[in-house]
matplotlib code that plots the C-alpha trace (Angstrom):
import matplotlib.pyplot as plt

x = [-2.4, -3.8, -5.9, -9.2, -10.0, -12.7, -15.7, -18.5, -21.0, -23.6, -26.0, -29.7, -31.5, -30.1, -27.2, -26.4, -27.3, -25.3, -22.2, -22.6, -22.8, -19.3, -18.0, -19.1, -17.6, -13.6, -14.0, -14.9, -18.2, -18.7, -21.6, -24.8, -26.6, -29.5, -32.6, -35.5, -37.6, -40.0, -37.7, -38.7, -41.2, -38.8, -39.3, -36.1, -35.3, -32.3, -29.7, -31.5, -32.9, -28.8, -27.8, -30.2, -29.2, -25.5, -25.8, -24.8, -25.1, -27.7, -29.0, -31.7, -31.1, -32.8, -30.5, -27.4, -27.5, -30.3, -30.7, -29.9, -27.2, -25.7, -23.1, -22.0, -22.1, -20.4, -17.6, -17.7, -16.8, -13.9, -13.9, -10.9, -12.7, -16.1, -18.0, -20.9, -22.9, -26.2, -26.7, -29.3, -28.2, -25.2, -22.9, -22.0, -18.2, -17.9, -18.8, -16.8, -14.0, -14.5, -12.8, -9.0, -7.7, -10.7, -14.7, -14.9, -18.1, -18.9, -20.4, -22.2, -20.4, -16.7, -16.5, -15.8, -18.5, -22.2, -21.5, -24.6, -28.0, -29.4, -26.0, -27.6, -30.4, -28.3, -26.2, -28.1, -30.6, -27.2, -25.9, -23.0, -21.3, -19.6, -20.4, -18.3, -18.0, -15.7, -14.8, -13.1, -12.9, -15.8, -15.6, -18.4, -19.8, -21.0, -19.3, -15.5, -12.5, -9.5, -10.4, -9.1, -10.0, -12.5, -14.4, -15.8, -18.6, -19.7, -23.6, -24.3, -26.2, -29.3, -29.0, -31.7, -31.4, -32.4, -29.8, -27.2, -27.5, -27.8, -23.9, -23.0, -24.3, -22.1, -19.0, -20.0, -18.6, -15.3, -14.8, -15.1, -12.9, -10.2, -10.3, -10.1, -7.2, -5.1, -6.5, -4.9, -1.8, -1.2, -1.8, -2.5, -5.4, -5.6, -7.3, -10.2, -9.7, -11.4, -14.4, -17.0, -20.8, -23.5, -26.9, -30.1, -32.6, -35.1, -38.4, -41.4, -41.7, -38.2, -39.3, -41.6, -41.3, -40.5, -42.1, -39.8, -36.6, -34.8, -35.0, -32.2, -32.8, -36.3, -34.9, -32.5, -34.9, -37.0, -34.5, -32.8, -36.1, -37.3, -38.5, -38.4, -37.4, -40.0, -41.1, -40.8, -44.3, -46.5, -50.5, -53.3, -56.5, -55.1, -53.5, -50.6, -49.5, -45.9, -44.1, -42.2, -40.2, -39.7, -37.7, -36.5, -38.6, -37.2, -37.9, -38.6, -42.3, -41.9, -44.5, -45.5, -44.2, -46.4, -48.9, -49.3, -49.1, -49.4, -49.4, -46.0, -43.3, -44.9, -45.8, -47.4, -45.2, -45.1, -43.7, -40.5, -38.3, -38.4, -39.1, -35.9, -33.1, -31.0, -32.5, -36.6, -37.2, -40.2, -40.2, -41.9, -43.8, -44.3, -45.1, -47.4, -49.3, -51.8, -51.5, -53.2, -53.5, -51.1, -49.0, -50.1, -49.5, -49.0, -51.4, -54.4, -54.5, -53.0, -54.4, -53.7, -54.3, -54.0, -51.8, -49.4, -48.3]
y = [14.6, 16.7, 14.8, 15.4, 19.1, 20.2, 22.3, 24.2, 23.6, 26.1, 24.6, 23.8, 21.5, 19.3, 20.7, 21.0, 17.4, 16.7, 18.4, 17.3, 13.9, 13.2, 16.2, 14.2, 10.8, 12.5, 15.6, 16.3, 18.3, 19.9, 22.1, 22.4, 25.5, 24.9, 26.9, 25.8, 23.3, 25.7, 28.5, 30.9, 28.8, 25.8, 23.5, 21.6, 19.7, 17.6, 19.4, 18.6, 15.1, 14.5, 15.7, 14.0, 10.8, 11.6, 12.4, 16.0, 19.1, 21.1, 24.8, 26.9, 30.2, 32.2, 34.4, 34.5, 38.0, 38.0, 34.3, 34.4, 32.5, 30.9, 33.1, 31.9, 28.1, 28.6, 29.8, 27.6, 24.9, 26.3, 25.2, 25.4, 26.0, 27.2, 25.6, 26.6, 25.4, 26.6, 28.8, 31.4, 34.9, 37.1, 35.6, 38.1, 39.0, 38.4, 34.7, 34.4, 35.6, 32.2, 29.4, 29.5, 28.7, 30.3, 30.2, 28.4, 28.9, 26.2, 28.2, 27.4, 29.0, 30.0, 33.2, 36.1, 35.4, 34.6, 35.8, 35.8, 33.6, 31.3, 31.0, 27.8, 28.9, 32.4, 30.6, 28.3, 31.2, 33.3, 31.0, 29.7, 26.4, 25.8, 26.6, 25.0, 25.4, 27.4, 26.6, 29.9, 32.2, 34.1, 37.3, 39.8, 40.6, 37.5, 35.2, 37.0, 35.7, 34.4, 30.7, 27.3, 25.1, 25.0, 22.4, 22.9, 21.2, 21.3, 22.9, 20.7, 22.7, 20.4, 20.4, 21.6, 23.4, 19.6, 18.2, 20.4, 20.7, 17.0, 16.9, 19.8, 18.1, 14.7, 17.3, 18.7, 16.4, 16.3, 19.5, 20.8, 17.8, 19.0, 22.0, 21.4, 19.2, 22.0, 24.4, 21.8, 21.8, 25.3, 26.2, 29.5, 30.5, 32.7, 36.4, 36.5, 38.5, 41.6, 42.2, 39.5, 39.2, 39.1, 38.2, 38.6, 35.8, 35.0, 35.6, 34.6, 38.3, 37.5, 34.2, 35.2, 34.8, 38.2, 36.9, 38.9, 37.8, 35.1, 31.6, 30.6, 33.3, 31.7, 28.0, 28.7, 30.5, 27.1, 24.7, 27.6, 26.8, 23.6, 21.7, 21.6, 25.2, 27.9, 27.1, 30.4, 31.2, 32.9, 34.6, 32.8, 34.8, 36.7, 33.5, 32.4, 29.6, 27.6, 26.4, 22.6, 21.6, 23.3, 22.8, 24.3, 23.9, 21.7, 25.2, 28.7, 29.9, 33.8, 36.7, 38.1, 37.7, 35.4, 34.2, 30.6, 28.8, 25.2, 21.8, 20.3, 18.9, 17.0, 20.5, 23.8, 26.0, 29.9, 32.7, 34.7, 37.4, 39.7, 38.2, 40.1, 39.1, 36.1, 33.8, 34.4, 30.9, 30.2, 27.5, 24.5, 23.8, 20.3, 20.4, 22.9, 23.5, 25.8, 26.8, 24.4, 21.5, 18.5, 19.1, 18.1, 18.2, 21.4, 20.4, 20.1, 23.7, 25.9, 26.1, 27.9, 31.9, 32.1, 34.9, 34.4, 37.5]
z = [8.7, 11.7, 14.5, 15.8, 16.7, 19.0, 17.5, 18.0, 15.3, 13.4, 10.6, 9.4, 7.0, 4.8, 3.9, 8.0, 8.4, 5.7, 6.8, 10.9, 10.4, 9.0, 11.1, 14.1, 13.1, 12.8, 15.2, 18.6, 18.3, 21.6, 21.2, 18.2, 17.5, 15.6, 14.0, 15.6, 12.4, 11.9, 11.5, 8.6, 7.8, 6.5, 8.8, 8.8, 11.7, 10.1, 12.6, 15.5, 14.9, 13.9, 17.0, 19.3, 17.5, 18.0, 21.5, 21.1, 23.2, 20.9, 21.5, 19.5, 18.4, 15.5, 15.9, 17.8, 18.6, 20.3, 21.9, 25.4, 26.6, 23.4, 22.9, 26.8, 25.7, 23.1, 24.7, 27.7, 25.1, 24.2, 20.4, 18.2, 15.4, 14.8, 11.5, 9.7, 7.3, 6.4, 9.2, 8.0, 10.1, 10.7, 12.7, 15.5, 15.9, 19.4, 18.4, 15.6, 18.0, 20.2, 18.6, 19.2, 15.8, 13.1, 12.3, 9.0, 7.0, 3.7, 1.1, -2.1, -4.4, -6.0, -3.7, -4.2, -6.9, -6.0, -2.1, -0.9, -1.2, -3.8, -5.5, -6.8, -8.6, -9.7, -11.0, -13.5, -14.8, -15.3, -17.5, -16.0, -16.4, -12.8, -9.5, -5.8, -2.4, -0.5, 2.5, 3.8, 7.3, 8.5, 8.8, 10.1, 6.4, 4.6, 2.3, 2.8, 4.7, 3.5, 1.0, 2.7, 0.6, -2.7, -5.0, -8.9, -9.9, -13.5, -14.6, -17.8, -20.4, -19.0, -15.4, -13.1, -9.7, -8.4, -10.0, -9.2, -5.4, -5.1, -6.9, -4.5, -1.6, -2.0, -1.7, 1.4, 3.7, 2.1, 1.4, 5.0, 6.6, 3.9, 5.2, 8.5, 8.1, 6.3, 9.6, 11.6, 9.5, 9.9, 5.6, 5.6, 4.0, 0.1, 0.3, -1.5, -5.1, -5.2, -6.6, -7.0, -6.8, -4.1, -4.3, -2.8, -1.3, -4.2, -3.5, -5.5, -7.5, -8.7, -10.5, -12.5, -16.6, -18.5, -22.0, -24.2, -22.6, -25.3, -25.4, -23.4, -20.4, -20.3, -20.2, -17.9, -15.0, -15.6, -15.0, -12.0, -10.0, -10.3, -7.6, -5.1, -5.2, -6.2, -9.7, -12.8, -13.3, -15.7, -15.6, -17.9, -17.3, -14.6, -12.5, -11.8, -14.1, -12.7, -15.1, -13.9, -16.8, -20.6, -23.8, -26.5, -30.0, -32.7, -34.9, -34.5, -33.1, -33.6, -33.0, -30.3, -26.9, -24.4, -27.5, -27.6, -30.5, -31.0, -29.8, -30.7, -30.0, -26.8, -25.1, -25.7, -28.0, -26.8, -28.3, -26.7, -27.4, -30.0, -33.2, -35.0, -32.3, -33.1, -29.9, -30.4, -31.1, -28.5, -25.9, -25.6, -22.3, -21.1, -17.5, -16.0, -12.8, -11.0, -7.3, -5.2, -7.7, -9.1, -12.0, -15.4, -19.1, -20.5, -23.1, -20.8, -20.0, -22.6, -26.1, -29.3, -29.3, -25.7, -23.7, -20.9, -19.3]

ax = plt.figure().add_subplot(projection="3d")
ax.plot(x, y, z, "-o")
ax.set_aspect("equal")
plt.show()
């Protein structure tokens, strides 16, 4: 088993909270670099609270590139490896070049597929039925670099985005200390396969409900962003309408896209799809809410012969 290695630390929010706190307890962590909390508006100040608790040299950068200083810290701590987890801009190469042995990044995905940003929530409204972390070398475009180690975690045909980070967060912490032990250990790291996927950040626009998508595609952009992500939404009477948790009917509402139906099934049942194809059976919504107000029943705003578009 290797021993202790010093290290030079990048991360923010939860997931770099999550990550730095175990990191600290088996490793020499000689220098932070944080986001400031309020950075792009996320205000997540897990990293540095952490830190502060820990003792830890910690430094602010929004972006490394640019953030005077940092890059000279850095160095002067002479890391052996360089980890990241969560850090939300390009790495520069002149600091992925300062650690002696590698920069590691933990990613939130099975790389080379969903490379990129909300590999979480792509993943669920895609369909898919396992996701991971990698834990693999940086190198200066995102998400590549030779694999060290990986972790599966299963998507159940029910899971939510909530559910599904909280199960990829609890292998965080192990799967970055495996990693490093197999750095220290001299393994040598597996090339990324060709190909792959990457994905764009998710903004607002690309959450909203296309009404004459199928059943399933529907269902699975609902449970892709619930909370606390950004929920799929809809427009009744020209505003937007999020939609917090959905089903699918016990039968078939068909017609025409966006018309609702009926009260059933303990939710509002709305038409999807094209009424010919095989997977046009409506959805049933249960939990519902305006911008600006509390979430409710489903039922207490939507009623029969109403559009969503």
């Amino acid at each position: 088993m290797g021993g202790a290695m010093k290290v030079a630390f990048l991360g923010y929010g939860e997931i770099g909270a999550t990550v730095l706190g175990p990191l600290a307890a088996q490793h020499d962590v000689a220098a932070v670099v944080t986001h400031r909390p309020e950075f792009g508006g996320l205000g997540e100040g897990h990293v540095a609270t952490l830190a502060h608790r820990h003792g830890l040299r910690t430094l602010f950068a929004d972006d490394l590139a640019t953030a005077p200083g940092v890059a000279g810290a850095l160095t002067a701590a002479a890391p052996e490896v360089l980890v990241s987890a969560n850090w939300r801009t390009r790495v520069p190469e002149d600091v992925l070049a300062i650690p002696s042995l590698c920069p590691l990044n933990i990613h939130d995905a099975l790389l080379p597929d969903y490379a990129g940003f909300g590999s979480v929530n792509w993943s669920i409204r895609n369909g898919e039925t396992a996701i991971g972390l990698t834990v693999h070398i940086m190198e200066r475009d995102l998400d590549t670099g030779p694999v060290v180690h990986t972790v599966t975690v299963p998507i159940a045909p029910h899971d939510t985005a909530t559910t599904v980070y909280s199960a990829l967060l609890k292998e965080y912490p192990h799967a970055l200390l495996t990693a490093l032990e197999r750095v220290a250990t001299g393994a040598t790291p597996t090339p990324q396969r060709a190909g792959g996927s990457f994905y764009h950040r998710i903004t607002e626009a690309d959450t909203r409900i296309d009404w004459t998508q199928p059943t399933t595609r529907i269902l699975d952009l609902v449970r892709a962003q619930s909370d606390p992500f950004v929920n799929a939404w809809c427009l009744l009477d020209g505003r937007k309408l999020y939609i917090k948790t959905a089903v699918r009917p016990t039968r078939a509402h068909r017609g025409t896209p966006g018309r609702v139906i009926a009260h059933t099934d303990g939710g509002v049942a709305v038409v999807c799809g094209h009424s010919w194809s095989p997977d046009a059976d409506g959805i049933i919504l249960r939990q519902v809410q305006r911008p600006d107000q509390p979430a409710g029943p489903a039922t207490d705003i939507l009623v029969p012969r109403t559009r969503l578009s």
